[in-house]
RODO-2510 file (C-alpha; in nm, 4 decimals, decimal comma):
residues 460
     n   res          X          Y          Z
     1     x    25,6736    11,9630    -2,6244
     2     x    25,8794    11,7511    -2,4056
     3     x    26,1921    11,8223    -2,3360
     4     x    26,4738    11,6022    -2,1544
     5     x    26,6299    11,8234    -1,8671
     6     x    27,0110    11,8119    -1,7694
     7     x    27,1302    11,6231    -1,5112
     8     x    27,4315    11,7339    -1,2869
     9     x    27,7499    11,5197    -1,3085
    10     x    27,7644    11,2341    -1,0624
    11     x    27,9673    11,3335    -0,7363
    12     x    28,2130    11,1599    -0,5879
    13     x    28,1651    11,2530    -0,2041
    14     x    28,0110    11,0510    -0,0410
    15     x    27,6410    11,1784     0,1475
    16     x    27,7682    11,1889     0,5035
    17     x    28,1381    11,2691     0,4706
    18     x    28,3655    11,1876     0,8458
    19     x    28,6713    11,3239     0,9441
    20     x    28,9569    11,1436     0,8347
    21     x    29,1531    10,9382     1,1390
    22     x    29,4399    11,0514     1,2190
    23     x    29,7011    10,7847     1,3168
    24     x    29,8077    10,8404     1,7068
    25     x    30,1666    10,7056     1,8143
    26     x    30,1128    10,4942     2,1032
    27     x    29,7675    10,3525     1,9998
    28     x    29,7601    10,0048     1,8246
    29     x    29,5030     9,8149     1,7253
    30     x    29,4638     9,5518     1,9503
    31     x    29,4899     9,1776     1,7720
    32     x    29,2070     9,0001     1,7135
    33     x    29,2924     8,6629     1,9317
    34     x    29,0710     8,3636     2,0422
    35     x    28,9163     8,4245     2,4304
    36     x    29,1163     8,2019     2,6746
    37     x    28,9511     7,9066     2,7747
    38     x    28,8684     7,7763     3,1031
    39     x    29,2140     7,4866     3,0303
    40     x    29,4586     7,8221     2,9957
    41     x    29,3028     7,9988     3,3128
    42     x    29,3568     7,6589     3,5371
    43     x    29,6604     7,5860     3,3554
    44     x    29,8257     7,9727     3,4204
    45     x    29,6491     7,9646     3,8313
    46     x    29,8730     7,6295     3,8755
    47     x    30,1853     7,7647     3,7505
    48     x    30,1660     8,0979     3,9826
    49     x    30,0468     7,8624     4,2955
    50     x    30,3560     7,6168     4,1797
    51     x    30,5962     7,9275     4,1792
    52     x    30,4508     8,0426     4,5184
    53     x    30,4977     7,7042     4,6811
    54     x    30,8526     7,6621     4,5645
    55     x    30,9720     8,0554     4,6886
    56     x    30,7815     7,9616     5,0090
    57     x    30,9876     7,5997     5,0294
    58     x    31,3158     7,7792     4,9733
    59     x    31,2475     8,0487     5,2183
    60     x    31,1697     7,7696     5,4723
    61     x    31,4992     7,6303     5,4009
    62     x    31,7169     7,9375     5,3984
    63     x    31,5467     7,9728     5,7409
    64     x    31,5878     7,6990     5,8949
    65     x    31,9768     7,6470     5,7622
    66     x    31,9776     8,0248     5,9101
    67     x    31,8590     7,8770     6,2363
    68     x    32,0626     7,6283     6,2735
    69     x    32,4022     7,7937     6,1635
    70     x    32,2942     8,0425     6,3931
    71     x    32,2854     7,7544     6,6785
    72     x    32,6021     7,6048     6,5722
    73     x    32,7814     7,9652     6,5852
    74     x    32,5959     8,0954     6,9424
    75     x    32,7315     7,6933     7,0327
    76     x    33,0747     7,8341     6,9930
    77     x    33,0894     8,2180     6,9810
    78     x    33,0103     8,4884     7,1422
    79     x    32,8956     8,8023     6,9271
    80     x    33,0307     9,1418     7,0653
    81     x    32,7707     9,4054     6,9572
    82     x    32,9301     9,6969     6,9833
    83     x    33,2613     9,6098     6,8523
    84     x    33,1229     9,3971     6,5588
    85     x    33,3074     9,0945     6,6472
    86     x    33,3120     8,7016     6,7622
    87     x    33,4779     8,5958     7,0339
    88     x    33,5229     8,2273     7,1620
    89     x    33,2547     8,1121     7,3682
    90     x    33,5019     8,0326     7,6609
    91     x    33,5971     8,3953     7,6503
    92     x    33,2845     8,5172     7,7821
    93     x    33,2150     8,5860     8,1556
    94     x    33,5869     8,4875     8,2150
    95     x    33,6586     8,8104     8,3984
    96     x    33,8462     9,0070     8,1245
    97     x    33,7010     9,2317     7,9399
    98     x    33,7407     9,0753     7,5277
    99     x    33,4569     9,3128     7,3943
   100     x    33,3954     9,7054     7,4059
   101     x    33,2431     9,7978     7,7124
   102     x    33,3168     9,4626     7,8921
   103     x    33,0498     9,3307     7,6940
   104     x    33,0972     9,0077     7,7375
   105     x    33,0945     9,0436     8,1240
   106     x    32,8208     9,2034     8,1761
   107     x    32,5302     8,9223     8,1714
   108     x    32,6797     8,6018     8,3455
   109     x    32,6077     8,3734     8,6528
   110     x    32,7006     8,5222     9,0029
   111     x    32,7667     8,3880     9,3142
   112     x    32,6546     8,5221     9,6533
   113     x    32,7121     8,4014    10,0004
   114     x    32,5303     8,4488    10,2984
   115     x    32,6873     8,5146    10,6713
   116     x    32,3141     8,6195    10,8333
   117     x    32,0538     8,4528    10,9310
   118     x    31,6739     8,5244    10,7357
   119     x    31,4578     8,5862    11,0650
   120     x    31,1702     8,4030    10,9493
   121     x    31,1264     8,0136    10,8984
   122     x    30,8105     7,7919    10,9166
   123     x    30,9043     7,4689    11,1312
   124     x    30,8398     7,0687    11,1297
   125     x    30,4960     6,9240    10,9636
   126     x    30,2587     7,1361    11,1022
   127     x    30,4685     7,4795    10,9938
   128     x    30,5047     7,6721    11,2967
   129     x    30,5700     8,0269    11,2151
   130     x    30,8918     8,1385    11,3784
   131     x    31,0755     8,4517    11,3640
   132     x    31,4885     8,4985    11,4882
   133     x    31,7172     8,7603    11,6435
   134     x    32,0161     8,7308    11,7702
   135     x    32,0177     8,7193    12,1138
   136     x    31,6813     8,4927    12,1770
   137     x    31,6935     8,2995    11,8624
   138     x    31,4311     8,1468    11,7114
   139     x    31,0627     8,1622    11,9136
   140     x    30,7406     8,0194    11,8446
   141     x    30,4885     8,2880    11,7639
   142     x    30,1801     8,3243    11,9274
   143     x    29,8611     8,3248    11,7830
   144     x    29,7651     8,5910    12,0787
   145     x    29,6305     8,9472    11,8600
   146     x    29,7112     8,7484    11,5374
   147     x    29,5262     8,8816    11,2682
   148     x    29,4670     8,8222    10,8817
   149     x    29,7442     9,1467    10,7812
   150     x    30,0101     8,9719    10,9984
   151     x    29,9165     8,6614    10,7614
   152     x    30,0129     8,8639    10,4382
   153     x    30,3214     9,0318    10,5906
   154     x    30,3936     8,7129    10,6968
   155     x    30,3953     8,4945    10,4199
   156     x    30,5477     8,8245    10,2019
   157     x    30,8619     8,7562    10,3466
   158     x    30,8492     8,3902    10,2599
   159     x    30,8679     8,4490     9,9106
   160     x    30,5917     8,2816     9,7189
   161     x    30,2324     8,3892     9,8055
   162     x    29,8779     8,3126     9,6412
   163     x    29,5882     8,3012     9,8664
   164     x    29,7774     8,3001    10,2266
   165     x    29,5489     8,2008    10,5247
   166     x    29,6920     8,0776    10,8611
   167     x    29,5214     7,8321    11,1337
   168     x    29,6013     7,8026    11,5119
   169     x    29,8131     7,4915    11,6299
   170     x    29,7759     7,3838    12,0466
   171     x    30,0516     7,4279    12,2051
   172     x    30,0221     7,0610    12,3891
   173     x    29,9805     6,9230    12,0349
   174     x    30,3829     7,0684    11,8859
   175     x    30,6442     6,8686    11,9118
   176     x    30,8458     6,8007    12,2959
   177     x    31,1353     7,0474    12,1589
   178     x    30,8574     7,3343    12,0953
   179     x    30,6263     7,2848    12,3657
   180     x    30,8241     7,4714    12,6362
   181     x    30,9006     7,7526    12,3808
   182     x    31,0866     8,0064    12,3511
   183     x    30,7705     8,2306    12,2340
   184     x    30,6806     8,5707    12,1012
   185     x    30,3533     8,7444    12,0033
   186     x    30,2438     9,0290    11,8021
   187     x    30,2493     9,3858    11,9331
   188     x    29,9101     9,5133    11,8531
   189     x    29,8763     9,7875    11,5938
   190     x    30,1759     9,6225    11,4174
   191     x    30,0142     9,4598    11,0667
   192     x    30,2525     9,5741    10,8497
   193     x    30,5601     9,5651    11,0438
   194     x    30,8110     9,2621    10,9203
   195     x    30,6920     9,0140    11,1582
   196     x    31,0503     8,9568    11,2959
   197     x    31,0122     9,3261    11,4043
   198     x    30,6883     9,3083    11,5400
   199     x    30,7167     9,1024    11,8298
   200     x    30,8016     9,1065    12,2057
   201     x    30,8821     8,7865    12,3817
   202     x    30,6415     8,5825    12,6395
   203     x    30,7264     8,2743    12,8727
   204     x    30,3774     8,0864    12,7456
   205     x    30,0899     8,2153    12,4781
   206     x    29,8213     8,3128    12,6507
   207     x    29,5933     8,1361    12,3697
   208     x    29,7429     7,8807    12,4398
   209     x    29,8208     7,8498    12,0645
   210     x    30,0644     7,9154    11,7920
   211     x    30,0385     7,9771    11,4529
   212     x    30,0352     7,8232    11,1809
   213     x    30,0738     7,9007    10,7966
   214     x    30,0203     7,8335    10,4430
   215     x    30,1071     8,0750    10,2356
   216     x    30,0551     7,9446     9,8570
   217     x    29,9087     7,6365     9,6539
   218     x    30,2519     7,5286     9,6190
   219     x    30,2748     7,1070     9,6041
   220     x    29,9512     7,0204     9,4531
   221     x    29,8886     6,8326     9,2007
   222     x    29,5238     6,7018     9,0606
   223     x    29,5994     6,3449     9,0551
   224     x    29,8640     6,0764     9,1214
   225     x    30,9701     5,6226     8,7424
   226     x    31,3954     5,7223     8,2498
   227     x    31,5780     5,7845     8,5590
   228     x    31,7647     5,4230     8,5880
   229     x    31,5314     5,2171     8,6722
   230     x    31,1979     5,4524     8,6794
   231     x    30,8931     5,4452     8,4509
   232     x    30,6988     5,7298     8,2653
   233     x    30,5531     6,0245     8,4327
   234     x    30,3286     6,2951     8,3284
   235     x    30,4293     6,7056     8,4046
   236     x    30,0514     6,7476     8,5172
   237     x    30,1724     6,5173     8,8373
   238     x    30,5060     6,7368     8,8671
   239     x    30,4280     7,0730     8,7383
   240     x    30,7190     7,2191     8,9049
   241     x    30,9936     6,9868     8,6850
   242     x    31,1533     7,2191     8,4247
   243     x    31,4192     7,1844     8,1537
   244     x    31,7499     7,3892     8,2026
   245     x    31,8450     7,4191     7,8219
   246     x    32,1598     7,6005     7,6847
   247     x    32,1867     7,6778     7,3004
   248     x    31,8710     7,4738     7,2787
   249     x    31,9996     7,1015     7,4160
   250     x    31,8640     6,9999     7,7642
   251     x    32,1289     7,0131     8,0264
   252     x    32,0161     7,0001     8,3240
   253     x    31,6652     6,9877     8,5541
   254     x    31,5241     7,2157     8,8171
   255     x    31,2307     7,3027     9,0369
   256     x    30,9405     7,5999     9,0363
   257     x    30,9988     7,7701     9,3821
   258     x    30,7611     8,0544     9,2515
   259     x    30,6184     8,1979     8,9333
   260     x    31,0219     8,3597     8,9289
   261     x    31,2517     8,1535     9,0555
   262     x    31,3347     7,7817     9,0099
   263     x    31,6013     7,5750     9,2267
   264     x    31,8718     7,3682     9,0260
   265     x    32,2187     7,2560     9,1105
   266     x    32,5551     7,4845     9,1092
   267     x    32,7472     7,2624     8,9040
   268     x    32,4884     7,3288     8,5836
   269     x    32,7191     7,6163     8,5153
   270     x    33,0472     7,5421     8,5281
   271     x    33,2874     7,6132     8,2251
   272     x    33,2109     7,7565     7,9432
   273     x    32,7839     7,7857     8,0679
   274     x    32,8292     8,1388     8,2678
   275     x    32,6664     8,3076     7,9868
   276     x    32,2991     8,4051     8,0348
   277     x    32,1384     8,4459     7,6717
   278     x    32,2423     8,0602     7,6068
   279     x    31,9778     7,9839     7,8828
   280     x    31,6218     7,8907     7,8596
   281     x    31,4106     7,7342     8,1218
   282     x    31,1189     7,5097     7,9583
   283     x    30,8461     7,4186     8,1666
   284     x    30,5041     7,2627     8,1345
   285     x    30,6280     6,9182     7,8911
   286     x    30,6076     6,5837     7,9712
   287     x    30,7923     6,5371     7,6202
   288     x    31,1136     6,6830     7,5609
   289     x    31,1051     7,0157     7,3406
   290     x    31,2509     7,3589     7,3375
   291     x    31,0351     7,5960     7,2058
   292     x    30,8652     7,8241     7,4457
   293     x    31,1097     7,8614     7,6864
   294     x    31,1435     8,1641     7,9534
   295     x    31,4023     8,3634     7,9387
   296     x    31,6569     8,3862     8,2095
   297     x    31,7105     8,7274     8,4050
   298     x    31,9735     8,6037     8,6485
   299     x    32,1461     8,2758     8,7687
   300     x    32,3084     8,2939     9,1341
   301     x    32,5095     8,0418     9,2468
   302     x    32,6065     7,9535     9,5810
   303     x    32,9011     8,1174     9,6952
   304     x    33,0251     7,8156     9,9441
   305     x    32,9852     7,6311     9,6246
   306     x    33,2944     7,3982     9,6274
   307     x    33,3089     7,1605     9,2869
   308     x    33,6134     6,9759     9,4194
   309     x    33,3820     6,8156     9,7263
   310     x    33,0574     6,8836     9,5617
   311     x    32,9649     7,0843     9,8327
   312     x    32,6557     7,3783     9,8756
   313     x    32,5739     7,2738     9,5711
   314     x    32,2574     7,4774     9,4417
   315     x    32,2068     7,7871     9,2529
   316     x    31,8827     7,9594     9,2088
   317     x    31,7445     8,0970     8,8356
   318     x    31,5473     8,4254     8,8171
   319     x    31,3151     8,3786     8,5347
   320     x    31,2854     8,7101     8,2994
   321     x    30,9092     8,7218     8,3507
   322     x    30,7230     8,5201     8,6152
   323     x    30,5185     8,1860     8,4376
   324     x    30,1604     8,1578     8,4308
   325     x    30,0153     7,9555     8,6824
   326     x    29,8255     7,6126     8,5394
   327     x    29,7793     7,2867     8,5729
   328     x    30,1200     7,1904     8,4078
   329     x    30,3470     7,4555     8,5711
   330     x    30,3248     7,5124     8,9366
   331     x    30,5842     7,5854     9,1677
   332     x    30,6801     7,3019     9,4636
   333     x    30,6926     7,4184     9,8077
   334     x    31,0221     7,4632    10,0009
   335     x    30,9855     7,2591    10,2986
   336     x    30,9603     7,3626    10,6683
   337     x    31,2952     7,3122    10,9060
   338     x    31,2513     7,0111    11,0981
   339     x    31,0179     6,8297    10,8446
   340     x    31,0596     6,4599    10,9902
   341     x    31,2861     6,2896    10,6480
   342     x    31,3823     6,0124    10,8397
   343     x    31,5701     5,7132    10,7185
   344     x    31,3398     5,4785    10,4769
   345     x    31,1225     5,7542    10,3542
   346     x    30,9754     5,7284    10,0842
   347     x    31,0736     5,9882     9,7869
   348     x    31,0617     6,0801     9,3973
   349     x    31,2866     6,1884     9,2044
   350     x    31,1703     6,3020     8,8460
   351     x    31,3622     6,3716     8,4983
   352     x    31,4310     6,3303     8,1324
   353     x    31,8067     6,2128     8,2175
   354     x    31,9904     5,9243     8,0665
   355     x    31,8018     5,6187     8,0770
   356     x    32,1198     5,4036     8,1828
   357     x    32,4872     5,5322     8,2290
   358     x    32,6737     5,6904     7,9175
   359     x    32,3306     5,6413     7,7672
   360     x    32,1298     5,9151     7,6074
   361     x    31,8752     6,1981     7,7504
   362     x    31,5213     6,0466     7,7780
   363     x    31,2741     6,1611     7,4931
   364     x    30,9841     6,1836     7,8059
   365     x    30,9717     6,2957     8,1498
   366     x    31,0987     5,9992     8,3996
   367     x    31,0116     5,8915     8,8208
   368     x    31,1529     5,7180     9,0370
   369     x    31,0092     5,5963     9,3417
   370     x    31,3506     5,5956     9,6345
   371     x    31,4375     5,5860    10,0240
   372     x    31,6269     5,8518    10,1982
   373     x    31,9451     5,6284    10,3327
   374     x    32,0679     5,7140    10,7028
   375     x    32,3609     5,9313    10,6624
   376     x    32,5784     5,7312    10,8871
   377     x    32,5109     5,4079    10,6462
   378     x    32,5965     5,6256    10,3287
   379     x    32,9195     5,7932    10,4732
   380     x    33,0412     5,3947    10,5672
   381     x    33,3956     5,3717    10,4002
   382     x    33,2363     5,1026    10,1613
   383     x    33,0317     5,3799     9,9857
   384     x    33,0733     5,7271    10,0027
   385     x    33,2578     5,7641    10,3616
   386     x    33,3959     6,1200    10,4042
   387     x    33,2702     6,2888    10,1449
   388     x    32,8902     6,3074    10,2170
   389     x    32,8424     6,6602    10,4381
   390     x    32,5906     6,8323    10,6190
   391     x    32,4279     6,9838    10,2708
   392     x    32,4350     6,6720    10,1146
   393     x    32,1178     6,3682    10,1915
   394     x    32,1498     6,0020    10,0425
   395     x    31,8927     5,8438     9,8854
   396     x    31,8521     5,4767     9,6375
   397     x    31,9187     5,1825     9,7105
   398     x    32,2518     4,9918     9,7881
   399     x    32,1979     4,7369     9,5628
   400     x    32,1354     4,9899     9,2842
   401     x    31,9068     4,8937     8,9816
   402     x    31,7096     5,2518     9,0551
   403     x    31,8723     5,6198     9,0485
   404     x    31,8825     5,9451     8,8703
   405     x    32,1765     5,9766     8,6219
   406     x    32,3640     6,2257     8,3530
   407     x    32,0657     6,5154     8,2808
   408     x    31,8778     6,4951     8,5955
   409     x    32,1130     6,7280     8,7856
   410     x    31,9317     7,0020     8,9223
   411     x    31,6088     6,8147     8,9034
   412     x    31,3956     6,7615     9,2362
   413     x    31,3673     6,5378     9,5090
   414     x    31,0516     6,5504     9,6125
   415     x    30,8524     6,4271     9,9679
   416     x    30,4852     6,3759    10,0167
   417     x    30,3378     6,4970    10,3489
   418     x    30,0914     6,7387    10,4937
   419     x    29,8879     6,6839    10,1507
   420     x    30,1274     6,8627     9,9552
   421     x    30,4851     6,8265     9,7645
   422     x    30,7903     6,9591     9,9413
   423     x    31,0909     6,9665     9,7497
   424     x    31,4084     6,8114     9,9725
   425     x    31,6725     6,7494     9,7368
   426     x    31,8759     6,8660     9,3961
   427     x    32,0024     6,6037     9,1916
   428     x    32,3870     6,6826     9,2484
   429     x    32,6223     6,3783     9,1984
   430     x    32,6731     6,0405     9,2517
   431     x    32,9643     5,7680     9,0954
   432     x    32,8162     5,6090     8,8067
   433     x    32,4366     5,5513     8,7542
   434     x    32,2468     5,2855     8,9573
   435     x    32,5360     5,0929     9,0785
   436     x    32,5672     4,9128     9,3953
   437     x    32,6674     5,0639     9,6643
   438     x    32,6697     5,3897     9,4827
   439     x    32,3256     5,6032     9,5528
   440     x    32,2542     5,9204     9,4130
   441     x    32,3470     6,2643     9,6356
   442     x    32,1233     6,5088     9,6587
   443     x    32,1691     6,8673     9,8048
   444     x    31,9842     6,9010    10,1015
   445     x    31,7766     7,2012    10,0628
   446     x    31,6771     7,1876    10,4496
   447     x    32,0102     7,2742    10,5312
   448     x    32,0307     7,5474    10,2676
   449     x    31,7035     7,6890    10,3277
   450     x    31,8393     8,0201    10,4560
   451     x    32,0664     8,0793    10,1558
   452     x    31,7326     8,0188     9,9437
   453     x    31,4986     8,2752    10,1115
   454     x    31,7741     8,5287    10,1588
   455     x    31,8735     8,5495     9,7759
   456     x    31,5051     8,5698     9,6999
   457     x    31,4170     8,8427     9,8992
   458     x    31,7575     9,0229     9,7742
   459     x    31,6740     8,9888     9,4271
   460     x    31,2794     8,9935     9,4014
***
């Protein structure tokens, strides 16, 4: 007998029963979007390199508008650091005390004068070493017990030495002046003594010799005029031409002496230009610029310095850290006493000065091939007459054309001889630019040798 069994009712649950969600604040579900395409990516890296370029464009700007409303204010004004406060440019270094502390009187051009003589010299062409005191005067030394230490000490005292090396010179061979003497020698045992010190007098050298000395590589150049009248030139063939610049604008020339120190003209600094952060010295350009410059540690002026006459006038610039020797910057030598500039000689004069009178600065660096002119022809009444002094050489020519002008001052005159560049001259002053019977003046750094060598030593 079949029967039909009884099913259960039909559930409702379902066979694998989950947890019910519950809903988290903070937890979305993300919308479902379309995946960016290759278009949006490009499109989105353009707009952030578009809003980098344009933040880097305006920060350029704001820059350089910083820059140069910082020039136009330093131009002007002098900022007082510890009192927070401007002062007017021609307030600084004028011997009162306008900021806290004397600030503003603290890093400015000085003057020093010299009433001694510096008791060692190299003399004429062949550069006879010769040392001073007061009662002999200057003597010839001797190349008797002369040895490779008395070099260095030696050329130490000169100032600027790289690789110094000395040679004997006959005494039948000097000059008629020199060949009677006086002369000195070396005591033995003495290598480190100053050399002025370290001698004791003799009626002949019993070498028969005297020495001789080079102490640096100053005046060489690897190979060989706007200046009025002159034609382009290239630093590499006068490394030792720099650019005096204050607030950034060329203002005057000048001349590597050394690594430190460089040779210009007094009247760079008169007024309101006594201030020594305005000052850069840029070397190594045949093309105007002014980045790069060195900074200036100290400016000394010549204290005979007299701007009415235009008289002693040179100054010297110690550089804030010395310049790398090269190709492009290297210093000129200062020339013996007695080198031979006689009347006719050939010299150069180099800058980036105006091109012709009330003209503008020259964009590249300018020579000029001159003659020295006999002193007694340039102090005629016709063209200079009394004004042309013992510190002061002539040199152009009288019927003009050719001359240095308004931003070569300080610049070099420079003489060939002996195989290397002596510098004889500073740009100083003249009446007009290349007109006749008008040359430029140059200070004669012959005559103001001693001045030079004894604010070196002073200050190095």
């Amino acid at each position: 007998m079949w029967t039909i069994a009884q099913l259960p009712e039909e559930s409702t649950r379902p066979l694998n029963p989950r947890q019910a969600v519950v809903p988290r604040p903070g937890r979305h579900r993300r919308p479902m979007t379309a995946p960016k395409t290759q278009t949006d990516k490009a499109s989105k890296r353009k707009r952030v390199l578009l809003t980098v370029v344009t933040v880097l464009v305006l920060l350029g700007i704001l820059a350089t508008a910083g820059y140069f409303v910082k020039q136009l204010i330093d131009s002007k004004y002098f900022f007082c650091k510890r009192s927070v406060k401007f002062i007017p440019l021609d307030q600084a270094c004028d011997g009162k005390n306008d900021c806290a502390g004397g600030e503003d009187e603290i890093t400015c051009v000085s003057s020093f004068t010299v009433n001694t003589t510096f008791p060692v010299r190299l003399m004429s062409d062949q550069s006879v070493l010769q040392v001073y005191s007061p009662g002999p005067g200057w003597r010839s030394v001797c190349s008797d017990d002369w040895t490779e230490q008395h070099t260095q000490t030696a050329c130490r005292q000169l100032g600027y030495t790289y690789k110094p090396r000395s040679k004997n010179i006959r005494v039948d061979t000097l000059t008629t002046t020199m060949k009677t003497g006086p002369f000195t020698a070396i005591r033995t045992g003495s290598g480190t003594t100053p050399i002025h010190q370290a001698t004791i007098d003799r009626s002949v050298c019993r070498s028969g010799s005297v020495v001789s000395l080079s102490c640096s590589d100053c005046g060489s150049v690897g190979s060989q005029d706007r200046i009025v009248g002159g034609t382009d030139a290239f630093i590499e063939d006068w490394p030792w031409q720099v650019s005096l610049q204050q607030s950034g604008h060329h203002t005057c020339g000048g001349s590597l002496v050394s690594p430190q120190w460089v040779v210009t003209a007094a009247h760079c600094f008169a007024g309101s230009k006594k201030e020594l952060s305005r000052w850069r010295v840029v070397s190594g350009r045949t093309f105007m610029g002014t980045l790069g410059g060195s900074y200036v540690d100290k400016i000394i002026m010549n204290g005979d310095y007299n701007p009415a006459r235009n008289d002693y006038d040179i100054a010297l610039i110690r550089l804030y850290s010395p310049i790398t020797v090269s190709v492009n910057r290297k210093p000129v030598c200062l020339p013996p006493k007695a080198l031979g500039l006689a009347p006719g000689s050939s010299v150069t004069v180099t800058g980036w000065g105006y091109l012709e009178e009330n003209g503008k600065i020259s964009p590249s660096l300018q020579k000029a091939n001159i003659p020295i002119i006999d002193r007694a022809v340039c102090s005629r009444p016709t063209i200079y007459g009394a004004s042309i002094t013992q510190r002061m050489i002539c040199a152009g020519r009288l019927e003009g054309n050719v001359d240095a002008c308004q931003g070569d001052s300080g610049g070099p005159l420079v003489f060939f001889t002996s195989s290397k560049w002596n510098l004889v001259g500073v740009v100083s002053w003249g009446v007009g630019c290349a007109r006749e019977n008008r040359p430029g003046v140059y200070s004669n750094v012959e005559e103001l040798l001693n001045w030079i060598r004894t604010v070196i030593e002073k200050n190095s």
